[in-house]
N, C-alpha and C positions, 0 to 999 in steps of 0.2 A: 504494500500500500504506500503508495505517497503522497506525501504533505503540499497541498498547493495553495499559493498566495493568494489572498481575498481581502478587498476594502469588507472590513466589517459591515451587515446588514440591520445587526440588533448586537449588542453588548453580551460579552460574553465572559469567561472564567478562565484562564490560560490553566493548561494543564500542569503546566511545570512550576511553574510560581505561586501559583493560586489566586495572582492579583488579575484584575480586571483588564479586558479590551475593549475597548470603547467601541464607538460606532465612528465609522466612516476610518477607524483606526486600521493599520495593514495585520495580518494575522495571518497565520500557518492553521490551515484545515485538512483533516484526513475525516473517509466518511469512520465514523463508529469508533473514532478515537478521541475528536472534538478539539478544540484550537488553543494555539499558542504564539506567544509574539512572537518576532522575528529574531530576536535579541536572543530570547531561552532556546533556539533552536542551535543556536553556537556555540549553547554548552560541552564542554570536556570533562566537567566532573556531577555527578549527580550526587543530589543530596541525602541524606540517610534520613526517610521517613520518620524516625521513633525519633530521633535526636537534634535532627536539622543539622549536619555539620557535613562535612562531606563524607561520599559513600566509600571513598577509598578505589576507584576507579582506574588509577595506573596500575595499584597490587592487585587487582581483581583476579579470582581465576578466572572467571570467565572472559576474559578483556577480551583474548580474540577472537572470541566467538558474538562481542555484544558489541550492537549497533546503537550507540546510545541517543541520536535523535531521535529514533525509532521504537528505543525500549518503551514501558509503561511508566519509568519514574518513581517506581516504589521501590526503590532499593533500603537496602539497610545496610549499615557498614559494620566491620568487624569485631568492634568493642560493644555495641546493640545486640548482633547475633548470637554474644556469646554469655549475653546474662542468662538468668535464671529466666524461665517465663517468657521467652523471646519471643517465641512466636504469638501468644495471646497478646504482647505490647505491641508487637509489629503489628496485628490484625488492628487493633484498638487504634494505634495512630493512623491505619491508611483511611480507616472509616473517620475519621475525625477531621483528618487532611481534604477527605472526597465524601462529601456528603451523598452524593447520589450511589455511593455503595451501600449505604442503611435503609434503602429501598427494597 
């Protein structure tokens, strides 16, 4: 799938950031993925969902196998993964981060 550039038609919620796109503002749209600025799409390190700090993206294992304008943005990074409970605070913060998952 790819992400294609759009003058905003109604305001919307970037994916990566979680701050707002305005209207008539320029934005990155993929169908069933949903938009982001153009700015966030230049990222190189993705943030750690549970902690907000970076995900740790150069050490990644997965680095060559991950396409990170294209991933989902919910990463966690390495010191979040390895507490106790990880995975029930990772689940907690992406629903908290992305409201339209508690639907």
């Amino acid at each position: 799938m790819s992400w294609r550039k759009i003058p905003m038609k109604f305001p919307g919620t970037c994916i990566v950031c979680a701050e707002k796109i305005e209207v008539n503002e320029i934005g990155l749209w993929a169908k069933g993925l949903g938009v982001k600025h153009e700015k966030c799409a230049q990222i190189t390190e993705l943030q750690c969902v549970v902690c907000g700090g970076p995900a740790g993206c150069p050490n990644c294992e997965f680095q060559d196998n991950c396409n990170i304008p294209n991933v989902s943005q919910l990463c966690i990074c390495k010191k979040c993964g390895e507490q106790k409970d990880a995975y029930t605070t990772y689940v907690k913060s992406a629903k908290k981060k992305f409201t339209i998952l508690n639907s």
